[in-house]
VOFISE-6633 format. One record per residue: residue in three letters; x, y, z of N, C-alpha, C in turn. Coordinates in Angstrom, 2 decimals, padded with zeros to 5 digits. Atoms other than C-alpha are relative to their C-alpha. Example, Ala and Ser with C-alpha at 12.3 -4.5 7.8 and 13.67 -1.06 7.14 Angstrom:
ala; 000.89; -001.19; 000.00; 012.30; -004.50; 007.80; 000.90; 001.20; 000.00
ser; -000.82; -001.19; -000.06; 013.67; -001.06; 007.14; -000.77; 001.09; 000.73
***
This chain:
unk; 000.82; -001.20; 000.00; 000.00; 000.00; 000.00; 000.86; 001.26; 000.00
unk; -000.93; -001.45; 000.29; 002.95; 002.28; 000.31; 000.71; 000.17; -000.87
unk; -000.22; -000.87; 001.57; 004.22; 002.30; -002.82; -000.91; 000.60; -001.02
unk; 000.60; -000.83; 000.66; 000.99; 002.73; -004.23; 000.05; 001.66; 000.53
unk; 000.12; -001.88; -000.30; 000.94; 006.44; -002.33; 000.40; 000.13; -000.58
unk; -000.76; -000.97; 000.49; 004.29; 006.85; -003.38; -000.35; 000.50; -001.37
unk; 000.60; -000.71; 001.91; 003.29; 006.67; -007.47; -001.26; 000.67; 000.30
unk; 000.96; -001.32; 000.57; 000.60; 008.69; -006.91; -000.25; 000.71; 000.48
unk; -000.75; -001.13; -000.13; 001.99; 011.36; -005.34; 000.85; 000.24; -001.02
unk; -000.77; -000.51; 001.17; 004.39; 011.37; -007.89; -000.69; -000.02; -001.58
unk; 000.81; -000.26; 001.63; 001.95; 011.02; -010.81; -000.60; 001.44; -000.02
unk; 000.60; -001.41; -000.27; 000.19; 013.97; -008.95; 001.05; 001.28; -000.23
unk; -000.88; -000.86; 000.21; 003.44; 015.68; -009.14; 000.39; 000.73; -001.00
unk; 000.11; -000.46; 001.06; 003.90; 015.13; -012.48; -000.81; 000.69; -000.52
unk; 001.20; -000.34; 000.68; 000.26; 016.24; -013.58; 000.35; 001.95; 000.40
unk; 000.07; -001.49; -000.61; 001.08; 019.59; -011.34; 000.96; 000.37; -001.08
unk; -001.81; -000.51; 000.65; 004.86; 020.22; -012.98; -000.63; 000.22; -001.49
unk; -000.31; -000.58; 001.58; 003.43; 019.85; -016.67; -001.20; 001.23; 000.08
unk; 000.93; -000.93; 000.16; 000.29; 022.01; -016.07; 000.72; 001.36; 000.40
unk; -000.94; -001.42; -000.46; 002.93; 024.68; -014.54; 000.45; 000.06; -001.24
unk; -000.79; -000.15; 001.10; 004.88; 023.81; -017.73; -000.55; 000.73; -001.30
unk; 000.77; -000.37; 000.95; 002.36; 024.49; -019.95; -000.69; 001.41; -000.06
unk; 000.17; -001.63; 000.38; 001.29; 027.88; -018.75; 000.98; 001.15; 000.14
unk; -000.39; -000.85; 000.68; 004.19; 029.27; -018.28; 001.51; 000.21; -001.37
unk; -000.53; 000.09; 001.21; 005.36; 028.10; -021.57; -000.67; 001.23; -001.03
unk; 000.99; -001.12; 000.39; 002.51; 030.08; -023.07; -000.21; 001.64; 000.27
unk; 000.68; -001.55; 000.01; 001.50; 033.27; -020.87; 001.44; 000.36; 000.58
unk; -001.00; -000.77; -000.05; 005.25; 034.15; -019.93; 000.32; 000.58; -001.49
unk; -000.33; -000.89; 000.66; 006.44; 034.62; -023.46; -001.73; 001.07; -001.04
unk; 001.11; -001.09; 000.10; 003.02; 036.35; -024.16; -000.03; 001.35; 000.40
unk; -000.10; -001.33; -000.56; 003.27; 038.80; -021.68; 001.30; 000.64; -000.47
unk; -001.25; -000.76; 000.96; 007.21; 039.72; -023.18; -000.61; 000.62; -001.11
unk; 000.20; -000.88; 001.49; 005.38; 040.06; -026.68; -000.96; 001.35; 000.31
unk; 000.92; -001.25; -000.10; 002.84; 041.97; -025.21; 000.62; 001.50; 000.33
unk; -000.80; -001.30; -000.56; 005.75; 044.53; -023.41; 000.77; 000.16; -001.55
unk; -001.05; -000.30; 001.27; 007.91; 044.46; -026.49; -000.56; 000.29; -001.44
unk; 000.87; -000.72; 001.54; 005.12; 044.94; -029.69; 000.27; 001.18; -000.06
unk; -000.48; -001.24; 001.01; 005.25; 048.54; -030.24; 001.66; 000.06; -000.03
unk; -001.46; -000.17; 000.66; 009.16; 048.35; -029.99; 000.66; -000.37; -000.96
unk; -000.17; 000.72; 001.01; 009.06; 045.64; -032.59; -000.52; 001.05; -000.95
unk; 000.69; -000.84; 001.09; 006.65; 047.99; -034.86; 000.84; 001.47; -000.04
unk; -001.04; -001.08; 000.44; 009.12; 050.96; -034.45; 000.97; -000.15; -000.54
unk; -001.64; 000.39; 000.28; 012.45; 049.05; -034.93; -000.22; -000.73; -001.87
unk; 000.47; 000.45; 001.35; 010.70; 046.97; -037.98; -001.24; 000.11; -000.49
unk; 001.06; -000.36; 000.70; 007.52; 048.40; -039.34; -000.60; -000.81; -001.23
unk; 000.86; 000.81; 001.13; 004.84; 046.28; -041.66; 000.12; 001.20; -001.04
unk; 000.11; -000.89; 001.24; 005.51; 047.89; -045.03; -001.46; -000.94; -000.74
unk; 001.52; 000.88; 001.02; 002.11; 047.33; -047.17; 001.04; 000.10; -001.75
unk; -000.63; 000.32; 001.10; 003.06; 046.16; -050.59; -000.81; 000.59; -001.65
unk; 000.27; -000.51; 000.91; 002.90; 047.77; -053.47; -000.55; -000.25; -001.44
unk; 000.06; 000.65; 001.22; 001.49; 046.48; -056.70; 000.06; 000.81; -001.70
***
């Protein structure tokens, strides 16, 4: 009975660690693009194209 705890505490561990992984894989570099867009649009500007 005590190894079952142990795996599942550690499955629980895992499930925690990737759901951490996964947001701040996502809303960290989000929030960068979000601070750094207009510096991108000053430094390199969308040219519209000419035909």
């Amino acid at each position: 009975m005590d190894v079952i705890g142990h795996l599942l505490s550690a499955l629980i561990s895992l499930v925690f660690l990737a759901i951490l992984g996964t947001i701040s894989g996502v809303a960290i570099p989000g929030l960068f693009l979000a601070v750094v867009a207009p510096w991108l649009d000053w430094i390199a500007p969308v040219r519209e194209r000419r035909d």
